[in-house]
C-alpha positions as CSV (number, residue, x, y, z in Angstrom):
1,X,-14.3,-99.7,39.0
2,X,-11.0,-98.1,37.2
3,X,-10.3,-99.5,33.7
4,X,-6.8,-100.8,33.9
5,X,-4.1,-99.3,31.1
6,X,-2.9,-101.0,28.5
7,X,0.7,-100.7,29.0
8,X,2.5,-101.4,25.5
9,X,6.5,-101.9,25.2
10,X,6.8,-100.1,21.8
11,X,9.3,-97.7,22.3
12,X,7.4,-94.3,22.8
13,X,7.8,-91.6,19.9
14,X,7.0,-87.7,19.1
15,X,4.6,-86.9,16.3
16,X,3.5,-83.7,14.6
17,X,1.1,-83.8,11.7
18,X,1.4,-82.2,8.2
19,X,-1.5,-80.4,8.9
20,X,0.2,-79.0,12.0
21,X,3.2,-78.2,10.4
22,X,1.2,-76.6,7.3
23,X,-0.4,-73.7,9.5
24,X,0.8,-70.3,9.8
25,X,1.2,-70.5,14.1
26,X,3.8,-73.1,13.0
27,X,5.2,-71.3,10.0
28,X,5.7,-68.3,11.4
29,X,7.8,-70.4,14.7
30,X,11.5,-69.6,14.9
31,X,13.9,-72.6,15.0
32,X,14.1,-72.6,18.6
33,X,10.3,-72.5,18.8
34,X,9.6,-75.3,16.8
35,X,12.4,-77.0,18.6
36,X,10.5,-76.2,22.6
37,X,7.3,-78.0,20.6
38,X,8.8,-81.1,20.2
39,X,10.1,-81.1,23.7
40,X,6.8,-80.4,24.9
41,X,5.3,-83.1,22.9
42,X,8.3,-85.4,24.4
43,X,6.9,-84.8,27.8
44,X,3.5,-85.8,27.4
45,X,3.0,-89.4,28.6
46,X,-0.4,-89.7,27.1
47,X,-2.0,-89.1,30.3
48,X,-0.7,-85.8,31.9
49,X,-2.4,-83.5,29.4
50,X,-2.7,-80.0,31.5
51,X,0.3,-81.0,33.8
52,X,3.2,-80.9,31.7
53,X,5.8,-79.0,33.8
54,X,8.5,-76.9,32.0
55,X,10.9,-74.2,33.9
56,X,12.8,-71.7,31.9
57,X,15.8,-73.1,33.2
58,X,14.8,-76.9,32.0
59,X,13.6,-75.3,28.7
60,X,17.4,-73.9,28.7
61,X,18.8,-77.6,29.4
62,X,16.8,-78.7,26.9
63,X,17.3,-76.4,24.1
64,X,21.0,-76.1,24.7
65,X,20.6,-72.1,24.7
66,X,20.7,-69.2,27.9
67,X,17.9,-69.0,30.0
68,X,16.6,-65.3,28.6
69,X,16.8,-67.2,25.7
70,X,14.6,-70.1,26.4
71,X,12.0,-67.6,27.9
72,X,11.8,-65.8,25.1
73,X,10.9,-68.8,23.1
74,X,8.6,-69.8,25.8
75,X,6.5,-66.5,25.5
76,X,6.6,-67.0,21.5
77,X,5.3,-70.7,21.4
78,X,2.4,-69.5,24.3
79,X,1.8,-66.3,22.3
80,X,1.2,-68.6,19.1
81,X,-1.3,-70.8,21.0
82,X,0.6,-74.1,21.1
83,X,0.7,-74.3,24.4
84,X,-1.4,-72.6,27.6
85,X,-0.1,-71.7,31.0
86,X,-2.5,-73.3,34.4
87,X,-0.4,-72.5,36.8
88,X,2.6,-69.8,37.3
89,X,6.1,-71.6,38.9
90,X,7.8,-69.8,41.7
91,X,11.2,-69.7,43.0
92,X,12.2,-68.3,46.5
93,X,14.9,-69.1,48.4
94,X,13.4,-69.6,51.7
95,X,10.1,-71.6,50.1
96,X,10.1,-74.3,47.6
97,X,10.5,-74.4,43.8
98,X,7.7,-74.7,41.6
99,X,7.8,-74.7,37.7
100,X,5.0,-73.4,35.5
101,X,2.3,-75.8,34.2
């Protein structure tokens, strides 16, 4: 039998600890990098840990920046092990679109 979730109407929020904020992967983070965290953080619901989809173009939306320029950032928050790709998104014109996970 499947535990039911509490569902709570307390407006949802983004946190980052001191202690995360006090190591050098997060020191080291350009502006934009610390700035694709927090959106990160943003989209996890509590439950979709490993499935948190983000496309360069989204991460370009959301950063208010050009797309090179979001996946630049993308590959420097990966590369400082905040985040890990699963699964590699696709784009073709004939297919679907997929974003990386």
């Amino acid at each position: 039998m499947r535990k039911k979730r509490k569902v709570s109407n307390a407006p949802r929020f983004v946190q980052l600890y001191h202690w995360e904020m006090e190591t050098p992967a997060y020191q080291h983070l350009s502006c934009y990098g610390r700035a694709l965290i927090m959106e990160f953080r943003r989209l996890y619901n509590g439950h979709n840990n490993g499935e948190i989809y983000m496309s360069v173009r989204q991460a370009a939306r959301l950063l208010n920046c050009h797309k090179d320029t979001a996946a630049k950032y993308l590959v420097e928050v990966e590369a400082k092990g905040w985040i890990r790709q699963t699964s590699r998104g696709s784009f073709s014109q004939k297919t679907y679109k997929t974003a990386s996970t």
